[in-house]
C-alpha positions in Angstrom: -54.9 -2.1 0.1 -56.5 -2.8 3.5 -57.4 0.3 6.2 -55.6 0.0 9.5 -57.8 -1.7 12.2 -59.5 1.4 13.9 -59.4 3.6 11.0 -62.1 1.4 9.3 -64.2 2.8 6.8 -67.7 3.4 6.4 -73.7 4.7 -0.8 -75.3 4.5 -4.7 -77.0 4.9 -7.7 -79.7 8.0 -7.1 -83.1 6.8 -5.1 -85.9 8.5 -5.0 -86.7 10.0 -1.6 -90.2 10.7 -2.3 -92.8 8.1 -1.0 -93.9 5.4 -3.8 -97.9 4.9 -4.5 -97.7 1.9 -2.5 -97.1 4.1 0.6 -93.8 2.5 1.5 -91.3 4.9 3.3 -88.7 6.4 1.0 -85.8 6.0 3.9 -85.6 4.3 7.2 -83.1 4.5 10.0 -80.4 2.9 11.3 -79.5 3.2 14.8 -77.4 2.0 17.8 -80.5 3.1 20.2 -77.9 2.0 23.6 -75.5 4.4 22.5 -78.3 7.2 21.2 -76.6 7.1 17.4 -78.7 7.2 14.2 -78.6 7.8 10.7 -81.2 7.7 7.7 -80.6 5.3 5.1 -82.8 5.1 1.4 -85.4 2.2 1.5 -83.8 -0.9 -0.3 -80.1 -0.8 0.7 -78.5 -3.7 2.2 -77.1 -3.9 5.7 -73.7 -5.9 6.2 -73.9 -7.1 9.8 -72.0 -6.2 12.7 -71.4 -10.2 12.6 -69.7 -10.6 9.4 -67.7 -7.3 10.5 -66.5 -8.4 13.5 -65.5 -11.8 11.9 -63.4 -10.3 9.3 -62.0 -7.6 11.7 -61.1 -10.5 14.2 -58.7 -11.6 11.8 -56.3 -8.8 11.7 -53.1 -9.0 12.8 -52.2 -5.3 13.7 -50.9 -4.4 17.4 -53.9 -4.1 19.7 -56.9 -5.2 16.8 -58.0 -7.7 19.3 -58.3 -5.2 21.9 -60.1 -2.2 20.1 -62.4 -5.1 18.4 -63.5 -6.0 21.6 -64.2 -2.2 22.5 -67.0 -1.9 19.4 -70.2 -1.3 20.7 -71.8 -0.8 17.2 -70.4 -0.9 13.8 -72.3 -2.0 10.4 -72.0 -1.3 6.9 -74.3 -0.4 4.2 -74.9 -0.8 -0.1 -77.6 -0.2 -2.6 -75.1 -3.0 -4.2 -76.7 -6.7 -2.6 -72.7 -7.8 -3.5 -71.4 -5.4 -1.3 -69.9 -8.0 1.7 -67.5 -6.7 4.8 -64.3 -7.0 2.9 -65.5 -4.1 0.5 -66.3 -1.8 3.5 -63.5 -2.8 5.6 -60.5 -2.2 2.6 -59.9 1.2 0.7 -59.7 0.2 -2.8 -62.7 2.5 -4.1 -66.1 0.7 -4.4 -67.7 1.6 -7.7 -70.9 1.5 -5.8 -71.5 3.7 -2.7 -70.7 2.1 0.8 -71.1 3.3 4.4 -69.8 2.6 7.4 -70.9 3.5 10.7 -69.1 2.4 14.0 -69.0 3.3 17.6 -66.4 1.8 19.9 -64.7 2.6 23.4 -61.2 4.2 23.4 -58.3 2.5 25.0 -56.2 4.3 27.8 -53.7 5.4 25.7 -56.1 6.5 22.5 -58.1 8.9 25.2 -55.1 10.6 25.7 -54.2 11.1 22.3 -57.5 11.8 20.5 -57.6 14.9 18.9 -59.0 16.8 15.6 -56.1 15.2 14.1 -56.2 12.2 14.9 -59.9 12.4 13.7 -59.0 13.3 10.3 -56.9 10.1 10.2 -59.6 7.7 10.3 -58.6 6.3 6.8 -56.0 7.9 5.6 -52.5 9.9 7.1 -54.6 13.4 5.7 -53.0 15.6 8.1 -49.6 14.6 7.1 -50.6 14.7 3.2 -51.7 18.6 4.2 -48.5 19.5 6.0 -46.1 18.2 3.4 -44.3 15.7 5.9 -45.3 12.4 3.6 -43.4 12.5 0.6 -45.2 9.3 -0.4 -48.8 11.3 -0.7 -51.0 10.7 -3.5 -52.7 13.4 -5.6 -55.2 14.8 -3.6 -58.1 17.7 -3.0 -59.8 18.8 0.3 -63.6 20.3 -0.3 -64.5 20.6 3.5 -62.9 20.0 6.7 -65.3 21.8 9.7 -65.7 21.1 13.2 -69.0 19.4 13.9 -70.6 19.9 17.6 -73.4 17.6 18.6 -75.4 16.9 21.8 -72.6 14.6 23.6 -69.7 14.7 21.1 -67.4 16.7 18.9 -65.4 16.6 16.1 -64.4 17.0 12.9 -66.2 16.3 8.9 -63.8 15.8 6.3 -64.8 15.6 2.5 -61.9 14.8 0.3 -60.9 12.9 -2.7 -57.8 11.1 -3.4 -55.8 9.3 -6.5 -53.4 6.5 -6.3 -51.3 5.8 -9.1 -53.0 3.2 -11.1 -56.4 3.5 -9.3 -59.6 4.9 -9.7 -59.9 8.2 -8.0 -62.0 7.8 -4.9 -64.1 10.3 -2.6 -64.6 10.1 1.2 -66.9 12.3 3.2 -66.0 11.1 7.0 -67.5 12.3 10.2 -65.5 11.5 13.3 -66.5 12.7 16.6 -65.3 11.9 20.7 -68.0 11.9 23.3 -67.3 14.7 25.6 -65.8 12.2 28.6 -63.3 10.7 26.0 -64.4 7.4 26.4 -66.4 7.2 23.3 -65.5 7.3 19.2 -67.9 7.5 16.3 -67.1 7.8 12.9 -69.2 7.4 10.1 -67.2 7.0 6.1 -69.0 7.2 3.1 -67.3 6.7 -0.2 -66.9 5.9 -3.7 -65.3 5.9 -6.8 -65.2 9.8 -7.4 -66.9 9.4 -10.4 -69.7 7.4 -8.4 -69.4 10.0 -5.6 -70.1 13.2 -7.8 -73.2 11.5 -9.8 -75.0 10.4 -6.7 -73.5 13.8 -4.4 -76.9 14.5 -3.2 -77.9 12.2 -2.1 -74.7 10.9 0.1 -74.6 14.3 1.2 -77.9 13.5 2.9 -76.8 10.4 4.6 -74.2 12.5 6.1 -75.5 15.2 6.8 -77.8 13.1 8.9 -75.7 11.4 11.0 -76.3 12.3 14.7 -74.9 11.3 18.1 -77.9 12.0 21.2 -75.9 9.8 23.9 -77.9 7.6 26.4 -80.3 9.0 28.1 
């Protein structure tokens, strides 16, 4: 079950975050440094490139793909699994390993107009229409947090929830989406997992969230 173009998705067996005898760093960060957007990552995860991303992405056939591809200014994933590869980030059949996915892209006329809290909270999946009862077709499903999140340049919206479709694993998905404060600007970063892989490795996934922050050029 593939993730509509824009609402692409963006973790892991527990890692120590203490520093090892040998003195090597227990996390490093990733970053899009033009765009001031970082996040901390455990040492020892795997980085699928904004390369292989964009390749795969280019092949979708979706109204206006080709144009909102063209609009990402950053986007990568990331594994402790080395078989992780972009088809697993970029689908939403849950990964029984952790994966993120961080991306920052440019919003067309028409999306700038539109953007909203709502629209936020749809990265992945239709949740606000799950909440409001208008999709008959939901799946079982349970909300733990949905708060608005205010950074230097942006705002938005976190979203922790958990979902079952029939015949699938249940899967969790902790998702911050913000919009720059001129419009012009979308981040979203998704991290996920089986549910089962979600609540044994909580804490640390938490962290990767919790550190993701949006400074803007300077």
């Amino acid at each position: 079950m593939k993730i509509a173009d824009w609402r692409l998705m963006a973790l892991i067996p527990v890692l120590s975050l203490a520093l090892s005898a040998c003195g090597v760093p227990s996390q490093y960060y990733a970053s899009d440094k033009k765009d001031g957007v970082y996040l901390t990552l455990p040492t020892g995860w795997h980085s699928i490139s904004q390369l292989k991303l964009n390749a795969l992405e280019a092949t979708s056939t979706a109204t206006g793909a080709a144009d909102r591809l063209a609009l990402v200014r950053w986007q990568e994933g990331f594994s402790p699994d080395a078989k992780v590869g972009a088809k697993a980030v970029l689908n939403l059949s849950a990964p029984s390993s952790p994966v993120i996915y961080v991306r920052v892209r440019g919003l067309t006329f028409d999306e700038t107009n539109a953007v909203s809290f709502n629209s936020l909270r749809n990265m992945i999946v239709p949740l606000t229409t799950w909440i409001d009862g208008t999709d008959t077709t939901a799946p079982e499903f349970q909300i733990f947090d949905d708060s608005p999140v205010i950074q230097k340049v942006a705002r938005g919206v976190h979203t922790n929830y958990e979902f079952t479709v029939k015949g699938q694993p249940s899967e969790t998905i902790d998702q911050t989406a913000l919009v720059s404060e001129d419009r012009s600007l979308i981040y979203v970063l998704i991290v996920r997992c089986t549910t089962t892989c979600f609540d044994k490795n909580r804490a640390v996934l938490s962290k990767i969230s919790k550190s993701f922050t949006v400074r803007g050029t300077r």
